[in-house]
N, C-alpha and C positions, 0 to 999 in steps of 0.2 A: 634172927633176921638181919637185913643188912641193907641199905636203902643203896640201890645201885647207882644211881644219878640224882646227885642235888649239886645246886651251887650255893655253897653254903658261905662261902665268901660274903654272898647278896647280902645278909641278915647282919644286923649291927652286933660288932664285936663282943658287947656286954651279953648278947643274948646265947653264944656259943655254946657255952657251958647247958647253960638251963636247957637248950635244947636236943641236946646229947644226952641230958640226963635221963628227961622226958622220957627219950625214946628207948633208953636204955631202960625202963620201967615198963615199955608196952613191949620189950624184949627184941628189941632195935640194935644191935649189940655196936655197929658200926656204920659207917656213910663213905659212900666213891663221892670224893669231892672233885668236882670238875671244874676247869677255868675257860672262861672265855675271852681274855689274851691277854699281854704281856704281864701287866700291871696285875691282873686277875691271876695269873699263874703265883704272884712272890705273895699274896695273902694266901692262896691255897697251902703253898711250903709253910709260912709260918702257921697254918690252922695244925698239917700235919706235924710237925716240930711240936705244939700245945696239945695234942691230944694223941699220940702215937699209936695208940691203940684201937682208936675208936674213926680217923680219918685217914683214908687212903686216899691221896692226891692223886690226880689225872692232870697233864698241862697242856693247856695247846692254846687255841683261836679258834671260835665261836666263826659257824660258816654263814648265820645270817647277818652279816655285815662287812665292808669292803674288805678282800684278801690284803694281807701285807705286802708291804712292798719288797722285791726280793732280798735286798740286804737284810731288812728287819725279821723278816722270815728264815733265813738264815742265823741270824743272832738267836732268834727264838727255840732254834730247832739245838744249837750250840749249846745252848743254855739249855734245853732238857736234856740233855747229853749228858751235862756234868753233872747232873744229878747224882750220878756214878751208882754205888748200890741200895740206895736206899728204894723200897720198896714204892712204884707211882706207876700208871699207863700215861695214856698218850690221848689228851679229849679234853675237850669237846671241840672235835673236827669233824666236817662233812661238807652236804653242800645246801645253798644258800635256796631252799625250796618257797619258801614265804617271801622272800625279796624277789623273787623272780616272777612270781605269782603277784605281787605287788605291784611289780613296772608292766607285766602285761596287759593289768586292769586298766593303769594309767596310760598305756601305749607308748609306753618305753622301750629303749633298746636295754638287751641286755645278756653280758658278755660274759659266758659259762666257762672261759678258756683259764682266766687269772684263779677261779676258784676249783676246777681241775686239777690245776697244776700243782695249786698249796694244797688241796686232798694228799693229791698222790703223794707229795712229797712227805708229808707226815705219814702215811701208809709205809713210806721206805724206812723211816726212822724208829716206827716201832718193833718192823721187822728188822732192822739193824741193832735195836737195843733188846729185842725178844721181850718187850712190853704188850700188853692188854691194849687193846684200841675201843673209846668211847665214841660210835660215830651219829653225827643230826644227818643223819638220811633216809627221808620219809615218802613218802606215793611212792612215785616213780622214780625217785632220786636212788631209791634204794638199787634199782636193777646198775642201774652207770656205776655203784655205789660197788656193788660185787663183781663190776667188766673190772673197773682198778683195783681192787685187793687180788682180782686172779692175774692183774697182767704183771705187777708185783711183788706178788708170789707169797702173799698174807693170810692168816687167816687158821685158828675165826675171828671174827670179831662180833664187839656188841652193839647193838643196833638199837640205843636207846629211843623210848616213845616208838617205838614202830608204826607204822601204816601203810598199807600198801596192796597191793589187788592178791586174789588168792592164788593166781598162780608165782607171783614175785614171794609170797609167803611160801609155797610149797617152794621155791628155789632156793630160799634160805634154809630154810630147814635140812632140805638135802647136801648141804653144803654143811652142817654144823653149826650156825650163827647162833649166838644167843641176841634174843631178841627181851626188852621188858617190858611192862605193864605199870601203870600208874593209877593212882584211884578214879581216873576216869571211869575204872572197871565196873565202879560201886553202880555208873549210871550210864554206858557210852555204849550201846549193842557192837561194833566192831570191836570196842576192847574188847569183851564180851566174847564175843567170838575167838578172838586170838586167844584169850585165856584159857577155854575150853578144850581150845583143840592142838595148840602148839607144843610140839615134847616136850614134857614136862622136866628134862632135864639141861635142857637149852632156856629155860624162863628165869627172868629175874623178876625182883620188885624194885619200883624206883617211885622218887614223888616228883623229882625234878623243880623241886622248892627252889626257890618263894614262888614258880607258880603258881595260881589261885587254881581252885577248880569248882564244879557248881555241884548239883545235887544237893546228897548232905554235906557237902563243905564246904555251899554257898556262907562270905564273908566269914572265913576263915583262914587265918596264916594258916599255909601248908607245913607241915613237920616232919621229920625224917621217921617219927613215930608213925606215922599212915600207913609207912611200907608194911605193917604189922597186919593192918586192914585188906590191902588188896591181897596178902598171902591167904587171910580168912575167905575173901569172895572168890579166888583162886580153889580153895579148897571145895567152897559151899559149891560152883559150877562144876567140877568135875564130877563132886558127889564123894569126895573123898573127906580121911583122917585130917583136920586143921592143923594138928602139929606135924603130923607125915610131910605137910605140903610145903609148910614154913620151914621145917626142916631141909627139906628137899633144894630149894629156894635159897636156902643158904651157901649152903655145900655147892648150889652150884656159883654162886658170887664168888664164896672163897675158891671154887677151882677157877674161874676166868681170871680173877685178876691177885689170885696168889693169896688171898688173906691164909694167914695162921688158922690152926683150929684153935 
C-alpha cells in the first residue's frame, strides 16, 4: 500500500521514523508527501532526502489560503524546477473551496481570479516538467478544476479527497482522473459510494494526516498506516479479494506518480 496524500511535514520531526515504521508493519510500504507552501516545500525535500524510499515529495501552495504574490510564485515554481531529476509531483494545488464557502457565510467578497491563475500556473509546470499533479478540488471546484487541466493541456491528474455531484464524478472518470479515498470510508456514505463504484483502477488510498477523523478514529492521531484500512473497506464494499484490492491500489499510486516496484 501506499498512503497517497499525507502532510507529513505536520507531525514533529521525532515522530517520522516511528511512523513510517508503523505503517510499514500494517504494509504501508510508502507516503506521497505533500506541501503546502514554501517553507512546507524545504521540510518535505529534506523528509524525502531522510527516507528515500518510503517518501515521495509533492511541492507546491495549499489553495485554502491567500495565493502568492506573483514574484513569489514564481520563485516557487523556479524552485520546483531545479528539483531537476529527482523523483516529486507537483501538490497540494487547487482551489480555495472552504475559504470561499467561508466568506460567503460571512458575506464577503471574494476573488477566484488570483487563485485561478496560481492553479493554472502550476498545471503548466507540471505539464512542463511531465510531473504527477496532487490537486484540493472538491464539490464544484472540481468541474473549473478539469475546464483548466483541458485548456492546458494536462492530464490525468489526482484529485485528492474528492467530492463532488455524480455527474462531475462520471466526467472524471471518463477523462482518466484518479480520484482517492480516506478512512472517512469506514463511516461517510458518499465515500462510501465513491469507493464502490469508481474504477477501480483510477482509486487511490490517502489519510491526508494529521487530519483527525471521527467514527472508529474519533481521538485518534491519523497515520499513514490507515491507508491499509480504507484499502480493507474498499475491498469488503465491492465484495472483493482484500489483497487483490490493496494490491490493485498500489500499482495504481505507483503508476500515477512513478513509484519503483
Amino acid at each position: 500500500m501506499i498512503d497517497a496524500h499525507i502532510h507529513l511535514d505536520m507531525y514533529e520531526e521525532e515522530d517520522w521514523a516511528e511512523l513510517l515504521g508503523r505503517a510499514a508493519e500494517a504494509g504501508v510500504r510508502g507516503v506521497v508527501g505533500v506541501s503546502k507552501d514554501p517553507s512546507s516545500c524545504r521540510v518535505t525535500e529534506v523528509l524525502a532526502r531522510k527516507f528515500p524510499d518510503r517518501v515521495l515529495p509533492a511541492y507546491g501552495h495549499h489553495p485554502e489560503q491567500e495565493p502568492l504574490p506573483e514574484e513569489e510564485l514564481e520563485a516557487l515554481c523556479d524552485w520546483i524546477a531545479g528539483r531537476g531529476n529527482a523523483n516529486f509531483a507537483v501538490g497540494e494545488v487547487g482551489l480555495p473551496y472552504f475559504a470561499r464557502e467561508e466568506a460567503r457565510k460571512a458575506g464577503r467578497p471574494f476573488d477566484m481570479g488570483p487563485h485561478i491563475r496560481q492553479l493554472a500556473r502550476f498545471i503548466r509546470l507540471a505539464r512542463e516538467l511531465g510531473r504527477p499533479l496532487a490537486l484540493h478540488a472538491v464539490h464544484g471546484d472540481a468541474d473549473l478544476a478539469m475546464e483548466l487541466l483541458e485548456r492546458e493541456g494536462y492530464g490525468p491528474a489526482h484529485f485528492h479527497w474528492y467530492k463532488g455531484s455524480p455527474g462531475t464524478t462520471a466526467r472524471l472518470a471518463r477523462a482518466g482522473h484518479y480520484i482517492s479515498i480516506t478512512p472517512e470510508v469506514l463511516y461517510d456514505p458518499a465515500s462510501r459510494e465513491l469507493a464502490a463504484h469508481y474504477p477501480l483502477d483510477r482509486l487511490l488510498a490517502e489519510t491526508d494526516g494529521p487530519w483527525p477523523y471521527e467514527g472508529p478514529y474519533a481521538g485518534r492521531r491519523t497515520e499513514p498506516a490507515m491507508a491499509a484500512d480504507v484499502a480493507a473497506e474498499v475491498a469488503a464494499l465491492r465484495g472483493l479479494d482484500r489483497n487483490r484490492v490493496a494490491e490493485t491500489l498500489a500499482a495504481n499510486a505507483r503508476r500515477y506518480y512513478g513509484w519503483p516496484d
